[in-house]
PyMOL Python script that loads the backbone (N, CA, C, O; Angstrom):
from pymol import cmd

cmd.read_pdbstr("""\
ATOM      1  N   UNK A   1     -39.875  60.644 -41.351  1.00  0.00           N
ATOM      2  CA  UNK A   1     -41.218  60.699 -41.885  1.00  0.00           C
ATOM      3  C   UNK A   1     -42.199  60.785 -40.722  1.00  0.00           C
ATOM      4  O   UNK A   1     -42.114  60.473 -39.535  1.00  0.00           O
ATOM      5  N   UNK A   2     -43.310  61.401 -41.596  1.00  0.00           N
ATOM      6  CA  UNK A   2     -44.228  61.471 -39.649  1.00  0.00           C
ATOM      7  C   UNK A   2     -46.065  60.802 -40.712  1.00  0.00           C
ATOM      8  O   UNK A   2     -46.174  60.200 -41.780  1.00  0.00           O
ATOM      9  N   UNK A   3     -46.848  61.176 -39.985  1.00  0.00           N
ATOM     10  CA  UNK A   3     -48.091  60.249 -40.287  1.00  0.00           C
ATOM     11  C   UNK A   3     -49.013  61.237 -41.389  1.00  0.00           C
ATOM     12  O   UNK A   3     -49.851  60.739 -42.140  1.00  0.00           O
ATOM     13  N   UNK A   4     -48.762  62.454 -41.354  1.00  0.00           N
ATOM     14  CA  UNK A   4     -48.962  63.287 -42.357  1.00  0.00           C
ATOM     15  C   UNK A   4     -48.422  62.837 -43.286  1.00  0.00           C
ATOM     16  O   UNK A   4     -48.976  61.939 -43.920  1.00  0.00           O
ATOM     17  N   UNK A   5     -47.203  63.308 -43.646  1.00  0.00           N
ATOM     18  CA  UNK A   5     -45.989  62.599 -44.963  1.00  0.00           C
ATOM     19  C   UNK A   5     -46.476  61.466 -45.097  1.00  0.00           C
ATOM     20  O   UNK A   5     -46.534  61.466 -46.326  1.00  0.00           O
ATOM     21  N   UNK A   6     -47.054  60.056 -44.666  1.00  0.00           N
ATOM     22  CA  UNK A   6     -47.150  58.826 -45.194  1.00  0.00           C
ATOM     23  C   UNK A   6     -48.842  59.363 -46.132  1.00  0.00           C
ATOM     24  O   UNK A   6     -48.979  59.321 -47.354  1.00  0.00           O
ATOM     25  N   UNK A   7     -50.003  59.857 -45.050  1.00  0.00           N
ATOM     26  CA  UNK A   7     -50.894  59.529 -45.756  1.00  0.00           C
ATOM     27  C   UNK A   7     -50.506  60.600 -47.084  1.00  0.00           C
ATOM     28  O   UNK A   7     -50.591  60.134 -48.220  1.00  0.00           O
ATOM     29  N   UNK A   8     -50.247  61.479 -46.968  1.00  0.00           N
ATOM     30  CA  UNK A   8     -49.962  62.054 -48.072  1.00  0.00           C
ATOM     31  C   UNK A   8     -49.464  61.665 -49.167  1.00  0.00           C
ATOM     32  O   UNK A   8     -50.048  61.948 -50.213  1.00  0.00           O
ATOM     33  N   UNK A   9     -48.237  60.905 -49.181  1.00  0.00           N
ATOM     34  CA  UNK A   9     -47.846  60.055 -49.823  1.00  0.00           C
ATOM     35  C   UNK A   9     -48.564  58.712 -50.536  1.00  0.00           C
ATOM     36  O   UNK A   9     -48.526  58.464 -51.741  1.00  0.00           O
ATOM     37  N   UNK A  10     -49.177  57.969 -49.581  1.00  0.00           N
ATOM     38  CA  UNK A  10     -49.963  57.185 -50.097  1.00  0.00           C
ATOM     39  C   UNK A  10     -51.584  57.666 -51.159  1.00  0.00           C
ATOM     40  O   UNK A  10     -52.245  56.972 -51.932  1.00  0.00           O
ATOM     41  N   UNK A  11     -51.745  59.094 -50.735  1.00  0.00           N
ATOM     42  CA  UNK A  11     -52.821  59.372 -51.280  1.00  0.00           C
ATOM     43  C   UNK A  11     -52.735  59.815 -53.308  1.00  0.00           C
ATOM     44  O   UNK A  11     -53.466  59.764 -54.297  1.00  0.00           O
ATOM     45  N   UNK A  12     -51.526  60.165 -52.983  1.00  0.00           N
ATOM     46  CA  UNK A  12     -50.462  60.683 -54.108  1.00  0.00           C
ATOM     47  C   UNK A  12     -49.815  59.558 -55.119  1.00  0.00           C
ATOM     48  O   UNK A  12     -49.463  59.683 -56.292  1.00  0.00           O
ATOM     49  N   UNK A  13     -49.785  58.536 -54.340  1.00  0.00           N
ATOM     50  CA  UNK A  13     -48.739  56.969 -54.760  1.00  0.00           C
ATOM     51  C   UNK A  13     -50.192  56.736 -55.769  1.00  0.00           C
ATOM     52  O   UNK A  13     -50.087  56.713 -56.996  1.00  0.00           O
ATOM     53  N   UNK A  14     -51.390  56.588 -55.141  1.00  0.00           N
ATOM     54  CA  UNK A  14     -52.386  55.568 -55.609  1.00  0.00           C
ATOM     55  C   UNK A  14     -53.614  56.745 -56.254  1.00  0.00           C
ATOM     56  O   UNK A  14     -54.704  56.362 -56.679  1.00  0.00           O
ATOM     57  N   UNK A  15     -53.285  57.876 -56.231  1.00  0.00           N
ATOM     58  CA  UNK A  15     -54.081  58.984 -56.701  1.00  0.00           C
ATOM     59  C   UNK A  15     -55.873  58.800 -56.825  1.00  0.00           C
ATOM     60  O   UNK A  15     -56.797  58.788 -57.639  1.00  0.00           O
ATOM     61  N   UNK A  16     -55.423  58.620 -54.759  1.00  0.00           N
ATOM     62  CA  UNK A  16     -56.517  58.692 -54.264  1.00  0.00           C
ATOM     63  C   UNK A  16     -57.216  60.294 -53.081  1.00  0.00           C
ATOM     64  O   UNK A  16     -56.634  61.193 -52.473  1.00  0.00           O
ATOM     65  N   UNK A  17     -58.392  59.991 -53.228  1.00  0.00           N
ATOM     66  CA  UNK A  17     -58.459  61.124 -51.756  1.00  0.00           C
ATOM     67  C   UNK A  17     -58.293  60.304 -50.978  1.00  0.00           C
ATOM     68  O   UNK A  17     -58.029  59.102 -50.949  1.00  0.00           O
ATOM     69  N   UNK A  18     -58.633  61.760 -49.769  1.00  0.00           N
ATOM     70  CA  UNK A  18     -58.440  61.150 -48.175  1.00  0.00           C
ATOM     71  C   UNK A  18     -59.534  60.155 -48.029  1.00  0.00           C
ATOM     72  O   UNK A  18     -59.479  59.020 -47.557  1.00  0.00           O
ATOM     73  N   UNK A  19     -60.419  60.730 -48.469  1.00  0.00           N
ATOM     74  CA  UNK A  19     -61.882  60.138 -48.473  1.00  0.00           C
ATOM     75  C   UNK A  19     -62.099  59.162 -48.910  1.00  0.00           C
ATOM     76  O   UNK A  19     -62.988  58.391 -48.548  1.00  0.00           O
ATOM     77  N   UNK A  20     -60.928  58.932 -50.215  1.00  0.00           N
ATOM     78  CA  UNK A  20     -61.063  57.240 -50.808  1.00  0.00           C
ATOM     79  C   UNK A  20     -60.208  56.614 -50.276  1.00  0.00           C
ATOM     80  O   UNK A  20     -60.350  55.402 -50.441  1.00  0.00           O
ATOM     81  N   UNK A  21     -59.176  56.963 -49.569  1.00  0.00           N
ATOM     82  CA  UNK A  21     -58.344  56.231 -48.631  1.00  0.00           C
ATOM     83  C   UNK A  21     -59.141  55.498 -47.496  1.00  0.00           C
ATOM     84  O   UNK A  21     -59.036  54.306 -47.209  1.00  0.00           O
ATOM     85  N   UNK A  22     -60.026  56.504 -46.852  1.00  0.00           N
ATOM     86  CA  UNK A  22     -60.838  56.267 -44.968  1.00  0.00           C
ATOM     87  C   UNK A  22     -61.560  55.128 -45.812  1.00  0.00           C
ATOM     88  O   UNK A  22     -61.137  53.990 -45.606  1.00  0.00           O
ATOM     89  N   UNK A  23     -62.545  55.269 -46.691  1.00  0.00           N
ATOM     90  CA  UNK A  23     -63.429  54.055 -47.309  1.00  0.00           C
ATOM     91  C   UNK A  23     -62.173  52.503 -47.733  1.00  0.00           C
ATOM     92  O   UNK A  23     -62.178  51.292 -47.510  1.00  0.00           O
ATOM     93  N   UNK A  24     -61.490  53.234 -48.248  1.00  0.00           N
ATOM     94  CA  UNK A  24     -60.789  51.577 -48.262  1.00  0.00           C
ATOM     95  C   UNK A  24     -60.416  50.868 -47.129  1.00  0.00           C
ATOM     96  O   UNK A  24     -60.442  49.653 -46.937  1.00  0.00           O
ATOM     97  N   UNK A  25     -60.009  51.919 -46.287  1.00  0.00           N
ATOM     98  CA  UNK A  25     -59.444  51.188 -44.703  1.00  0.00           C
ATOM     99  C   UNK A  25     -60.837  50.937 -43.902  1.00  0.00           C
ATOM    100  O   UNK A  25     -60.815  50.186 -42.927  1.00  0.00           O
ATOM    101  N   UNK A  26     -61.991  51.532 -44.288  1.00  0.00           N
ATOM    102  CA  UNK A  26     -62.889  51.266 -42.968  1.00  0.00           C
ATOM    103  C   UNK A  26     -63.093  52.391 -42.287  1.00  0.00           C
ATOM    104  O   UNK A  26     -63.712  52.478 -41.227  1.00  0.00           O
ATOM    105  N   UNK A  27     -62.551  53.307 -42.912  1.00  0.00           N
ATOM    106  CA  UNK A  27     -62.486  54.431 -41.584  1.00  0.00           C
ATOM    107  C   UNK A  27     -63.015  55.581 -41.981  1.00  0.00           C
ATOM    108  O   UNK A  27     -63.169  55.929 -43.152  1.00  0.00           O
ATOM    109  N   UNK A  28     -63.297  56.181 -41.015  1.00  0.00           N
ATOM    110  CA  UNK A  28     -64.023  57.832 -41.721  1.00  0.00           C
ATOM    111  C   UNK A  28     -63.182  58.570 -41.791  1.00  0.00           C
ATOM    112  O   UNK A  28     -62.302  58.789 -40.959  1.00  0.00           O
ATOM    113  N   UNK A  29     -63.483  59.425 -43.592  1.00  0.00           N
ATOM    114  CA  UNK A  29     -62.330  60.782 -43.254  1.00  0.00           C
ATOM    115  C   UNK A  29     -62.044  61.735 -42.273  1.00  0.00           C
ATOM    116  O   UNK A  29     -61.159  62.571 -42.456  1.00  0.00           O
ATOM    117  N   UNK A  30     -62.761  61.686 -41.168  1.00  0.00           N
ATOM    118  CA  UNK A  30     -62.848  62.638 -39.969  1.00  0.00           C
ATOM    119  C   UNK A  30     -61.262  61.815 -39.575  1.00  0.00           C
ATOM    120  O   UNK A  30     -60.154  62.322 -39.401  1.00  0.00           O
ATOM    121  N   UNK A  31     -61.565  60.811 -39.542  1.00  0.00           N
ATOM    122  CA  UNK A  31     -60.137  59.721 -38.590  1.00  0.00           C
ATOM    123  C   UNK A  31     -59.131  60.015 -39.669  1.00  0.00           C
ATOM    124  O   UNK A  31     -58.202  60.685 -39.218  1.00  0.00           O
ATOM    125  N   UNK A  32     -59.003  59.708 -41.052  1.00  0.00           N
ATOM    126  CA  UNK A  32     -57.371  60.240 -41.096  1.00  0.00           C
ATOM    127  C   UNK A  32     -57.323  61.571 -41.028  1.00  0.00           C
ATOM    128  O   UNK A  32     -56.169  61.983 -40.914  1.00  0.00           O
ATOM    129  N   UNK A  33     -58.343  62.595 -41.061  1.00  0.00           N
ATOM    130  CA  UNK A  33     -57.777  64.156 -40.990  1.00  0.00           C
ATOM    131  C   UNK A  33     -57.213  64.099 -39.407  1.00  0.00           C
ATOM    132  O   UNK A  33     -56.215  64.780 -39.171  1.00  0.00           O
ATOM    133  N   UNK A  34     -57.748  63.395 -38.419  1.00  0.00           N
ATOM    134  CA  UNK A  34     -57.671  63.213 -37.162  1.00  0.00           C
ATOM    135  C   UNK A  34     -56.190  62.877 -37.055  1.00  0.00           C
ATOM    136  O   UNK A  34     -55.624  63.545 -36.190  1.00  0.00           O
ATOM    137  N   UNK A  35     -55.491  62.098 -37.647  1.00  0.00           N
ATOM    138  CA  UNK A  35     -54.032  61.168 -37.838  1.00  0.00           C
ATOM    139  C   UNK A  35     -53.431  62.427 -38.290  1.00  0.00           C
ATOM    140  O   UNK A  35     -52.775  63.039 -37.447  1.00  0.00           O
ATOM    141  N   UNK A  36     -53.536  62.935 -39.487  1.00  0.00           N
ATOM    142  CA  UNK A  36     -52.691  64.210 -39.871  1.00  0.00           C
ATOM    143  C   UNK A  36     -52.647  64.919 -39.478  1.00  0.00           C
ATOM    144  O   UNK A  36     -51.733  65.624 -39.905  1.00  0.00           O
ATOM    145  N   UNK A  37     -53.588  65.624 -38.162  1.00  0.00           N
ATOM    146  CA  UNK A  37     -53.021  66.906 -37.347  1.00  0.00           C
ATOM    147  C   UNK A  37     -53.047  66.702 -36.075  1.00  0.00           C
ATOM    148  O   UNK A  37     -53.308  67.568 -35.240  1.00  0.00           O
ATOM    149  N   UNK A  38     -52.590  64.726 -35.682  1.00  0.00           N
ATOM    150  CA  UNK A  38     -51.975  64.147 -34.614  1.00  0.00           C
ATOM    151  C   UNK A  38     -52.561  64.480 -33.523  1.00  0.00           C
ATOM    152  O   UNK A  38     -52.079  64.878 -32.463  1.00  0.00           O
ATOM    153  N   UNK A  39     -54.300  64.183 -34.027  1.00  0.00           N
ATOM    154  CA  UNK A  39     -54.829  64.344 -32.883  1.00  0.00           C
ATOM    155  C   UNK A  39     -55.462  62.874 -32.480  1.00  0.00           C
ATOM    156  O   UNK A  39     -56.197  62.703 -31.508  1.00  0.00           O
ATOM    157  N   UNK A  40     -55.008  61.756 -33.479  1.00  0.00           N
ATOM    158  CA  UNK A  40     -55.165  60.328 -33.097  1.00  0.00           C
ATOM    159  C   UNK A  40     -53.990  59.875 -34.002  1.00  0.00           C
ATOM    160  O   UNK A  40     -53.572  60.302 -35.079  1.00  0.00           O
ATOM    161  N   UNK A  41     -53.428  58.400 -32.820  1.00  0.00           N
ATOM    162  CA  UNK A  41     -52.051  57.857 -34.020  1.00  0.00           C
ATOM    163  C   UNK A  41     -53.007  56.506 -34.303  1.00  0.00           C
ATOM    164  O   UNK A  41     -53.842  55.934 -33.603  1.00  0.00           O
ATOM    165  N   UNK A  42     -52.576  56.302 -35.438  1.00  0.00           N
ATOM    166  CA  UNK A  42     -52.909  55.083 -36.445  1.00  0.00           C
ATOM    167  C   UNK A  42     -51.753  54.112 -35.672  1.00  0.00           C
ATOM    168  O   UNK A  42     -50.585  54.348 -35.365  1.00  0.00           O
ATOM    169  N   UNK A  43     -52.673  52.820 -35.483  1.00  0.00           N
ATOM    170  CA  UNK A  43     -52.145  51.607 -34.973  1.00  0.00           C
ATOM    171  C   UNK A  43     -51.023  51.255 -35.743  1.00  0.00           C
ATOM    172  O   UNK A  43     -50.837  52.203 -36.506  1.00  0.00           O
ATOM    173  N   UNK A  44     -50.025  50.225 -35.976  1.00  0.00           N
ATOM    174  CA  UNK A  44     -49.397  49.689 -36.653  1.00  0.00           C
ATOM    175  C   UNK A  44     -49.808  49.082 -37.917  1.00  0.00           C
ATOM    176  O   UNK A  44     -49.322  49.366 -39.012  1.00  0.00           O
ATOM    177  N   UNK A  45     -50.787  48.179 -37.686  1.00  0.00           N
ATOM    178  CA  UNK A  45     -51.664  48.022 -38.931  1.00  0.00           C
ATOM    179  C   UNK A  45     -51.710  48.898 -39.611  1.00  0.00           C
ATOM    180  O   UNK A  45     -50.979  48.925 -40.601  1.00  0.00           O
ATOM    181  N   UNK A  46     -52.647  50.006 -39.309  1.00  0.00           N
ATOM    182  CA  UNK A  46     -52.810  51.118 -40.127  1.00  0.00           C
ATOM    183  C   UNK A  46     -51.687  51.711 -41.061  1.00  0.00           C
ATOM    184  O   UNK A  46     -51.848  52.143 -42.203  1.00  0.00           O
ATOM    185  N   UNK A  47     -50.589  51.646 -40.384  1.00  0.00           N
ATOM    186  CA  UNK A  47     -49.592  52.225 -40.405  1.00  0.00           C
ATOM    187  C   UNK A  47     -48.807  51.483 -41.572  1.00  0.00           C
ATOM    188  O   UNK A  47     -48.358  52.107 -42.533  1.00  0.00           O
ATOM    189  N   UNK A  48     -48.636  49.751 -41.384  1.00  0.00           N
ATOM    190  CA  UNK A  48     -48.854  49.088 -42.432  1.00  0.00           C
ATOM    191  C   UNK A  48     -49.311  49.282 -43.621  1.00  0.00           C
ATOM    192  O   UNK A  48     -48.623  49.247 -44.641  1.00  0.00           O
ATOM    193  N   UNK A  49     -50.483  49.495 -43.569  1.00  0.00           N
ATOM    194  CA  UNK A  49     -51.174  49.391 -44.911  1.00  0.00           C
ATOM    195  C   UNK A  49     -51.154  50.987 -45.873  1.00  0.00           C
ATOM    196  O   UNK A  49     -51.346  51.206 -47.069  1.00  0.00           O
ATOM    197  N   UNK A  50     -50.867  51.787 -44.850  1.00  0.00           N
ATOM    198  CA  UNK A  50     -50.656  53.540 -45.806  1.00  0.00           C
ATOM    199  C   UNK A  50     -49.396  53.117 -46.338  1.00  0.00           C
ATOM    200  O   UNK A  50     -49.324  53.293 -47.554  1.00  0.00           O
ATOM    201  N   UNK A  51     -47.892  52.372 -45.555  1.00  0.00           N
ATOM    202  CA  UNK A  51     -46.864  52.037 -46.230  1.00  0.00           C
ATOM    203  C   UNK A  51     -46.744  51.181 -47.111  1.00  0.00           C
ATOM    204  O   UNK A  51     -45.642  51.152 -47.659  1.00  0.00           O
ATOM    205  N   UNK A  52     -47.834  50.145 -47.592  1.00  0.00           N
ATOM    206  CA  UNK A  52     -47.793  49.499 -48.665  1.00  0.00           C
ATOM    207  C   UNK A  52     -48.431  50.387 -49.786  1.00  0.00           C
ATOM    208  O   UNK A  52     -47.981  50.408 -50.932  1.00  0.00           O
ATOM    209  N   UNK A  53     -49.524  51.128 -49.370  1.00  0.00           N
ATOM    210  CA  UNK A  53     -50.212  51.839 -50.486  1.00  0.00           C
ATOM    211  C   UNK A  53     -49.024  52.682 -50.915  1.00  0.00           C
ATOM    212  O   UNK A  53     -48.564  52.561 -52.050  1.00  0.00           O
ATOM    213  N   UNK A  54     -48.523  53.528 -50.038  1.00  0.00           N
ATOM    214  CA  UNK A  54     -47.507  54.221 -50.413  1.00  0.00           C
ATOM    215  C   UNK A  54     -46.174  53.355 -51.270  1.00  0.00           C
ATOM    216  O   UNK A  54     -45.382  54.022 -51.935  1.00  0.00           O
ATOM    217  N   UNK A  55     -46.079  52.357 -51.207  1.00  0.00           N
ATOM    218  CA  UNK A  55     -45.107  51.960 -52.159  1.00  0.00           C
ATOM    219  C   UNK A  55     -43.970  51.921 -51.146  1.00  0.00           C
ATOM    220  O   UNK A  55     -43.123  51.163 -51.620  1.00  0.00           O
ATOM    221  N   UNK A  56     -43.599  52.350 -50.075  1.00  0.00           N
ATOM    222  CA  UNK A  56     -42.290  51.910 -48.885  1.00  0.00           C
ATOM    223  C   UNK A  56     -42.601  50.857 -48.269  1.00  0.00           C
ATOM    224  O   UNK A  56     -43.677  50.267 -48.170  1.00  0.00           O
ATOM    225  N   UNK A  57     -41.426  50.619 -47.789  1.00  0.00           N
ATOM    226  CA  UNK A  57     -40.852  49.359 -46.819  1.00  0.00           C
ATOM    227  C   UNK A  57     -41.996  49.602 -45.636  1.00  0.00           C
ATOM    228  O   UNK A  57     -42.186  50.578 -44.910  1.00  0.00           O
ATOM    229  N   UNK A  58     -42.909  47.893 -45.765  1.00  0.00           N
ATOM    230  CA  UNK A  58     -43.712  47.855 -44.528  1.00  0.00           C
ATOM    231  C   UNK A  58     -43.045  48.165 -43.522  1.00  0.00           C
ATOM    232  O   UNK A  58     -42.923  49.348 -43.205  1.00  0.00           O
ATOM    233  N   UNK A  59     -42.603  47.389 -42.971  1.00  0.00           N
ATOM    234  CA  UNK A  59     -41.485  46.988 -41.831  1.00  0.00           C
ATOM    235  C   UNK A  59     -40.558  48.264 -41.479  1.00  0.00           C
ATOM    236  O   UNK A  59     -40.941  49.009 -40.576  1.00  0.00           O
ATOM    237  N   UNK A  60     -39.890  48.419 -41.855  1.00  0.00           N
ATOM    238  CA  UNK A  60     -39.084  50.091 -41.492  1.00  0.00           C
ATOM    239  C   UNK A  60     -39.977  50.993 -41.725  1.00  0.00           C
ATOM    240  O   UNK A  60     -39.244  51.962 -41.523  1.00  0.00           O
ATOM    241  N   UNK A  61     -41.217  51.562 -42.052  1.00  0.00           N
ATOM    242  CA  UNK A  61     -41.706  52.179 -41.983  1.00  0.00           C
ATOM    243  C   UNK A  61     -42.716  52.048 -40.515  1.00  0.00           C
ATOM    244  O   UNK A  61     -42.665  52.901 -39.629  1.00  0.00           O
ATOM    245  N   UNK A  62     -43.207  51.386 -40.482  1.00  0.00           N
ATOM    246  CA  UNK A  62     -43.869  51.105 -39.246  1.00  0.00           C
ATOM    247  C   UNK A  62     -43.230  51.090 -37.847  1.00  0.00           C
ATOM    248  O   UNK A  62     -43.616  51.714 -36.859  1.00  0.00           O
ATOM    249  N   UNK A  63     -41.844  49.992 -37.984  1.00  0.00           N
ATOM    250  CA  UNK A  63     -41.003  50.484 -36.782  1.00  0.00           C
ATOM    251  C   UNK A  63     -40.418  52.124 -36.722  1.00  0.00           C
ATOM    252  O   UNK A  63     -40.214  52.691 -35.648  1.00  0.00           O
ATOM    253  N   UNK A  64     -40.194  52.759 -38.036  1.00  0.00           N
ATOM    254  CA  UNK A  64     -39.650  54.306 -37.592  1.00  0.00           C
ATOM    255  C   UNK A  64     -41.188  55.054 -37.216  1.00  0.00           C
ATOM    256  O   UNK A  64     -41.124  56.008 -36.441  1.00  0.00           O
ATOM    257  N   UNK A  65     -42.037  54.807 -37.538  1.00  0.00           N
ATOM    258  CA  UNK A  65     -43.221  56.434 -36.966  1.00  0.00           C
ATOM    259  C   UNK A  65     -43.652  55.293 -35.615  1.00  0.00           C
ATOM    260  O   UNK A  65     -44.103  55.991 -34.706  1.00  0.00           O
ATOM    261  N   UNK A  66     -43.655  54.021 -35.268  1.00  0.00           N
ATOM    262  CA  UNK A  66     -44.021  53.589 -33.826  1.00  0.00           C
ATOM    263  C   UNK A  66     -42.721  54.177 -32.875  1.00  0.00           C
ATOM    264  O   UNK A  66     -42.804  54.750 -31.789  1.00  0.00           O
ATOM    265  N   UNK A  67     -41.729  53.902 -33.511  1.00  0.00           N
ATOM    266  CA  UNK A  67     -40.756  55.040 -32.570  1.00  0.00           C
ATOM    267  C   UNK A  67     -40.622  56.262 -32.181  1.00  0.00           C
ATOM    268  O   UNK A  67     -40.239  56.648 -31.076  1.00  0.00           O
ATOM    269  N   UNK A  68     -40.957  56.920 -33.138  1.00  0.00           N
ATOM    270  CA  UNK A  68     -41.395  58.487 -33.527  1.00  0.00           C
ATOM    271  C   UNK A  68     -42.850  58.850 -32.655  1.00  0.00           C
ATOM    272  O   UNK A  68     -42.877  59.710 -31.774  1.00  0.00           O
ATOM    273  N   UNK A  69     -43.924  58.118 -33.023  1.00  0.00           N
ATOM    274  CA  UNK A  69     -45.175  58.417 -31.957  1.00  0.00           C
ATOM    275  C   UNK A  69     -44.972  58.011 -30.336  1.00  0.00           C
ATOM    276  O   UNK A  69     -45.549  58.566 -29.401  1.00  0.00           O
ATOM    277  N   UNK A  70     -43.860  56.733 -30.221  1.00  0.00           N
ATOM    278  CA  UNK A  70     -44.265  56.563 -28.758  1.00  0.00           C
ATOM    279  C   UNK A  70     -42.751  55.715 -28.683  1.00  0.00           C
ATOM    280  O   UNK A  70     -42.448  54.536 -28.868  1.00  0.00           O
ATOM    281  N   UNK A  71     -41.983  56.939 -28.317  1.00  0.00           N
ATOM    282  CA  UNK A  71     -40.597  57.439 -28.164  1.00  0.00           C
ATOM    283  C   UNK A  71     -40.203  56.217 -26.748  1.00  0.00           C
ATOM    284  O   UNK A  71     -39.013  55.934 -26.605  1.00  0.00           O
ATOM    285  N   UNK A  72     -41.133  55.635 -25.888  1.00  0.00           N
ATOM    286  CA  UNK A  72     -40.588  55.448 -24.960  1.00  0.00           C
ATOM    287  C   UNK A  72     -40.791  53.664 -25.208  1.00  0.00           C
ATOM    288  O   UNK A  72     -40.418  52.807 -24.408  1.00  0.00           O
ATOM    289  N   UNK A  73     -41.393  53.445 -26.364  1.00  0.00           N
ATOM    290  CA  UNK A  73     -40.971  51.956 -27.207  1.00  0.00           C
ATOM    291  C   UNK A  73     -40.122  51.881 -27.945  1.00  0.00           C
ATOM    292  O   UNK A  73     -39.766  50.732 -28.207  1.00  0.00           O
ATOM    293  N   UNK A  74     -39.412  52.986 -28.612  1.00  0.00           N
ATOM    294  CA  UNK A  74     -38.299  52.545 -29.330  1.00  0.00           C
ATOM    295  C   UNK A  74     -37.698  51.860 -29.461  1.00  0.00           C
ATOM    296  O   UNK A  74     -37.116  51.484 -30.478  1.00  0.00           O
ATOM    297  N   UNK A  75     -37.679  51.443 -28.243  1.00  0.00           N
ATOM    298  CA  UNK A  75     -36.692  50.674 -28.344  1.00  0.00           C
ATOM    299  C   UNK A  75     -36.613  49.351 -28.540  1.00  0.00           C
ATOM    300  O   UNK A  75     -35.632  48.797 -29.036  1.00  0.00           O
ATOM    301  N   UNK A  76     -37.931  48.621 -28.053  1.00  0.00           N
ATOM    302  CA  UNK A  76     -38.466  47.496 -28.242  1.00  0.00           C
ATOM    303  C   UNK A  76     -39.067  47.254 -30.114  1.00  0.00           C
ATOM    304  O   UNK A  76     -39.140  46.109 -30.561  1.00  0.00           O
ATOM    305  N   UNK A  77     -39.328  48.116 -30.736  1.00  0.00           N
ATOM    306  CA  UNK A  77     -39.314  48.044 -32.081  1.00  0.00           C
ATOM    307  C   UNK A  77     -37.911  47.536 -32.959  1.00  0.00           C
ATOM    308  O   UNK A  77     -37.807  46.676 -33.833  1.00  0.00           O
ATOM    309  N   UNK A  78     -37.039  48.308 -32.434  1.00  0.00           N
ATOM    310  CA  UNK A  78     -35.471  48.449 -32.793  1.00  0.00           C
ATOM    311  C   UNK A  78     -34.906  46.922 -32.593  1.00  0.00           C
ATOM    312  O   UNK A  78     -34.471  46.289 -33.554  1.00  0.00           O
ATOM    313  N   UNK A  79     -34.952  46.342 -31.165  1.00  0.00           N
ATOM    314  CA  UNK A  79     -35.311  44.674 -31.037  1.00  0.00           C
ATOM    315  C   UNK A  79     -35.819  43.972 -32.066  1.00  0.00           C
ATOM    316  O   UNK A  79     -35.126  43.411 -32.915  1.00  0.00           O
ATOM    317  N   UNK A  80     -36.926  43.974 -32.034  1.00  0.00           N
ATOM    318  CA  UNK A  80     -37.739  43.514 -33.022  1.00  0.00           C
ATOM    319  C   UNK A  80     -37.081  43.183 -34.160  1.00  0.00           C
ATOM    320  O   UNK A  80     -36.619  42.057 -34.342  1.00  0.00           O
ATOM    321  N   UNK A  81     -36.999  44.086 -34.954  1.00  0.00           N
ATOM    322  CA  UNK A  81     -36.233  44.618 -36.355  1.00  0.00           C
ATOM    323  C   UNK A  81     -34.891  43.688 -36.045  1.00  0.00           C
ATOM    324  O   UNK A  81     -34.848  42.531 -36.464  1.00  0.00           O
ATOM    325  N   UNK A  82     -34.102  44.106 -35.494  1.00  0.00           N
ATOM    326  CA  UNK A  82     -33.156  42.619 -34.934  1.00  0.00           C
ATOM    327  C   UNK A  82     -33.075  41.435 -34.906  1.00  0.00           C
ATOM    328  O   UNK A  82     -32.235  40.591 -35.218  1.00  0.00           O
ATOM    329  N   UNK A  83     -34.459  41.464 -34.319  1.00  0.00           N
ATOM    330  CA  UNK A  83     -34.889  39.752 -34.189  1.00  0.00           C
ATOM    331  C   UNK A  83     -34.936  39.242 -35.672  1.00  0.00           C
ATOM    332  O   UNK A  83     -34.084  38.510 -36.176  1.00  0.00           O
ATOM    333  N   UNK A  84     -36.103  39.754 -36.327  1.00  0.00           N
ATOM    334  CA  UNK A  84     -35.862  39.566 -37.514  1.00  0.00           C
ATOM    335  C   UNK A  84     -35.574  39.277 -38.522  1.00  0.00           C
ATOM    336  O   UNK A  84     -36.149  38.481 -39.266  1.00  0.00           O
ATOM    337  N   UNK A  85     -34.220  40.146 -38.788  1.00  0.00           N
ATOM    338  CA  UNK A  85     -32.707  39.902 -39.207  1.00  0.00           C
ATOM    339  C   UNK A  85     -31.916  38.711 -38.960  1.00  0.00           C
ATOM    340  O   UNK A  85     -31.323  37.977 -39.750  1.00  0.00           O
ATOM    341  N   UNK A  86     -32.053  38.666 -37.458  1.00  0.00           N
ATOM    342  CA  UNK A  86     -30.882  37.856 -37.110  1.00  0.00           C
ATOM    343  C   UNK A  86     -31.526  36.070 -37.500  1.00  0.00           C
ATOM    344  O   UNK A  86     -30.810  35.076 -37.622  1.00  0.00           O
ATOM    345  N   UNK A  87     -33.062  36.125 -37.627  1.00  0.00           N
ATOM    346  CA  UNK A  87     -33.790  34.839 -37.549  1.00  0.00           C
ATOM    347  C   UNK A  87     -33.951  34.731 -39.383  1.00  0.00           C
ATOM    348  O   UNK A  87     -34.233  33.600 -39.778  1.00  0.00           O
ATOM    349  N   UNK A  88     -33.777  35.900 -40.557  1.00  0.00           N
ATOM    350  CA  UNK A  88     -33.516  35.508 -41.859  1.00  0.00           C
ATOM    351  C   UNK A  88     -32.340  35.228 -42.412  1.00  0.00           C
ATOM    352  O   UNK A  88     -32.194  34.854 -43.575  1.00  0.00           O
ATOM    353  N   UNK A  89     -31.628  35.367 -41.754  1.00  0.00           N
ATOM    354  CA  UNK A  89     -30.077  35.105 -42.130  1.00  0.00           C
ATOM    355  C   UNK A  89     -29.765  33.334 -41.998  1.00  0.00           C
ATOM    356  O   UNK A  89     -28.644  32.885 -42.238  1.00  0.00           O
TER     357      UNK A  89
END
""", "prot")
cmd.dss("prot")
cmd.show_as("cartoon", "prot")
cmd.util.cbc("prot")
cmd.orient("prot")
C-alpha cells in the first residue's frame, strides 16, 4: 500500500472528500493532494488516523508505509512491531 491507496481508501471507507478529510485532520487540501503525489509524507500520526478512518490495522499499517517512505528505518519499525508482540504475549 502507498499514501495515495490509504487516503483514497479512507476517503471511500467514510464517503468523504479530500477536502472533508484535510478539515477533519487540521490540514489543508493543498497538504493531502501534496501526500498523494508524494510531494510531502504524512507523519505517523497522520498515517494513523487515515488507517483508522480507513477501517485497517493502525499498527501494520503505519509500520508498512514508514518502511516504504523511509526505507532506511525499516528496520527499526520491524523491532518495534516485535517489541510489541513479544511484551503482549
Amino acid at each position: 500500500m502507498d499514501v495515495k491507496t490509504l487516503i483514497d481508501t479512507a476517503t471511500k471507507v467514510c464517503s468523504q472528500t479530500q477536502a472533508q478529510l484535510a478539515a477533519e485532520m487540521g490540514k489543508s487540501p493543498a497538504r493531502i493532494s501534496d501526500w498523494r503525489k508524494g510531494h510531502w509524507k504524512p507523519d505517523a500520526s497522520e498515517i494513523a488516523f487515515l488507517a483508522d478512518k480507513a477501517g485497517l490495522p493502525v499498527i501494520p499499517t503505519v509500520i508498512e508505509l514508514q518502511a516504504e517512505m523511509n526505507p532506511r528505518y525499516a528496520s527499526i519499525w520491524k523491532k518495534a512491531v516485535s517489541e510489541l508482540r513479544q511484551n503482549q504475549g
